[in-house]
C-alpha positions as CSV (number, residue, x, y, z in Angstrom):
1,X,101.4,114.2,86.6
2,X,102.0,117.9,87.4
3,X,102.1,119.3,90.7
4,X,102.6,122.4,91.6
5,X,105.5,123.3,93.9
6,X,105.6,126.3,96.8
7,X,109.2,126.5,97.2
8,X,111.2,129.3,95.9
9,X,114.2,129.1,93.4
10,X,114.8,125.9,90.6
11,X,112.7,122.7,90.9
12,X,113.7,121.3,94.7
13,X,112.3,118.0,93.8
14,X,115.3,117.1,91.4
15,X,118.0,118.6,94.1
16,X,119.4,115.9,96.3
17,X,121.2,118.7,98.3
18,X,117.5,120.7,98.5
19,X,114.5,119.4,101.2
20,X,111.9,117.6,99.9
21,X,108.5,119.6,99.0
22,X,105.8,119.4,101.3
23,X,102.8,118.8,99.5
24,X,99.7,120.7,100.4
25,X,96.7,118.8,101.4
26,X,94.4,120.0,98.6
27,X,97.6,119.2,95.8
28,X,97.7,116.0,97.8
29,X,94.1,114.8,97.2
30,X,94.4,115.8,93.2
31,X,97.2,113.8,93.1
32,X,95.7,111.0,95.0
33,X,92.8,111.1,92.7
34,X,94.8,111.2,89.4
35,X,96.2,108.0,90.5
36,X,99.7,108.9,89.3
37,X,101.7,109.1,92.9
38,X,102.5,106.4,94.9
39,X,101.8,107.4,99.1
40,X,103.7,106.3,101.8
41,X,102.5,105.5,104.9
42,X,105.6,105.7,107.2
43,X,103.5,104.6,111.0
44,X,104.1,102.0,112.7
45,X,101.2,99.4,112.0
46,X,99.6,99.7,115.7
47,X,99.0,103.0,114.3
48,X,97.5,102.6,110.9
49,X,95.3,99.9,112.2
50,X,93.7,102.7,114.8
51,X,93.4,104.9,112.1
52,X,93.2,103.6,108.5
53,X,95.3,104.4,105.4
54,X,95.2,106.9,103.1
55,X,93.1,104.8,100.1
56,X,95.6,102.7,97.8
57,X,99.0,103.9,100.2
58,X,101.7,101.4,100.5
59,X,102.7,100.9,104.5
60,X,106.2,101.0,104.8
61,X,107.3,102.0,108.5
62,X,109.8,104.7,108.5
63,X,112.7,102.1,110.0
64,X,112.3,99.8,107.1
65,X,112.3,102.7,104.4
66,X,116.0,102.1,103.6
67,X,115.9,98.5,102.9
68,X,112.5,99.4,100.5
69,X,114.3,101.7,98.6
70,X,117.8,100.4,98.6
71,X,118.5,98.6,94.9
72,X,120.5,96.0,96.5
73,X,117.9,95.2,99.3
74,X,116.7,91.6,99.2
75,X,112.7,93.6,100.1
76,X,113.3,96.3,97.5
77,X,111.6,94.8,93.7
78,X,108.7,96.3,95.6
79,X,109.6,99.6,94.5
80,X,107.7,101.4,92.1
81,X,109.7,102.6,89.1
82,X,111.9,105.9,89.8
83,X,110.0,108.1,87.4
84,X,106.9,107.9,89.6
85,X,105.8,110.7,92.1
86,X,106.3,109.4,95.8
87,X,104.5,110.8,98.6
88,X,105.3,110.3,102.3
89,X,103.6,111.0,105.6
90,X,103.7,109.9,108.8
91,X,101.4,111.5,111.7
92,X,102.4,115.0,111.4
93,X,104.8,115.5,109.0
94,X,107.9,115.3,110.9
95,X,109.3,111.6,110.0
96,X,108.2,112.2,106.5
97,X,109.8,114.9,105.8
98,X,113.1,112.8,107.0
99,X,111.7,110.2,104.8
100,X,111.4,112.1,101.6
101,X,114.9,113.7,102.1
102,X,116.3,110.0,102.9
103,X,114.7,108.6,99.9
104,X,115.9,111.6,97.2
105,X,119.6,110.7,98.5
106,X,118.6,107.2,97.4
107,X,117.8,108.1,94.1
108,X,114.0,108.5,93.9
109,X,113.5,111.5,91.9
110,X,110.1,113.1,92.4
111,X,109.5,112.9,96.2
112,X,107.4,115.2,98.7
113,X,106.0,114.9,102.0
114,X,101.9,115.5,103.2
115,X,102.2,118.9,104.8
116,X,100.5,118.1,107.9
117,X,100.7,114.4,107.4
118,X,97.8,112.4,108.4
119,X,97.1,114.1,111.3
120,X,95.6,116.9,108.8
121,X,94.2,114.5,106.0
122,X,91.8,113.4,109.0
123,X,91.3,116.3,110.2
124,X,90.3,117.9,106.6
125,X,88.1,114.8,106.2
126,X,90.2,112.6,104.1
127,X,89.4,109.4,102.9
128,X,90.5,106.5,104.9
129,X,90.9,102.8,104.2
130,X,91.4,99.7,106.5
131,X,95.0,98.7,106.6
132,X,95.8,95.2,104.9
133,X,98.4,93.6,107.2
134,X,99.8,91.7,103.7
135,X,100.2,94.8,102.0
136,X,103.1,96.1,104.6
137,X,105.9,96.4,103.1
């Protein structure tokens, strides 16, 4: 998968030390219907339950993210391999972009954040999908 990154200077997705990419919306929905990034959703359930998931995202609240990614978590074999393209958002952007940061430290390679989050999926008319409360991760 190739996405296109609007950040000035070397490849800022491979830099620990560099923030994390926001993603655009319309990159975001390419990449969503490729099928080769893994999304994030970072809300607390209350909230994903009010407003859906973005279709085939993982829910991972942004206080258990650590523990997810973490090799020596007892939660973490849920982790999708390290050469995949991760994608985090939260309502507006904020805690992702904390998230995505947080999670390149950890060691996941290819990481951005929904520019907007999912206040602006919605809002561009995003597809939505009811949150399984076994899938929360």
């Amino acid at each position: 998968m190739s996405i296109t990154l609007h950040e000035d200077g070397g490849n800022p997705a491979f830099d620990t030390e560099a923030p994390a990419p926001r993603l655009p919306l319309p990159e975001a929905r390419v990449a969503l219907a490729r099928g080769g990034a893994v999304f994030v959703d970072l809300r607390m359930a209350q909230e994903t339950k009010r407003t859906g998931i973005i279709p085939g995202a993982i829910s991972c609240p942004h206080g258990l993210l650590d523990l997810w990614i973490d090799p020596g978590s007892p939660i973490s074999g849920s982790v999708p391999a390290n050469d995949r393209v991760f994608v985090f958002y939260c309502s507006n952007g904020l805690h992702a972009s904390q998230a995505a940061q947080s999670a390149k430290h950890m060691g996941l390679r290819q990481v951005f954040f929904l520019d907007g989050g999912m206040d602006a999926w919605l809002a561009a008319g995003g597809g939505v999908a009811a949150l399984d409360p076994l899938q929360v991760h």
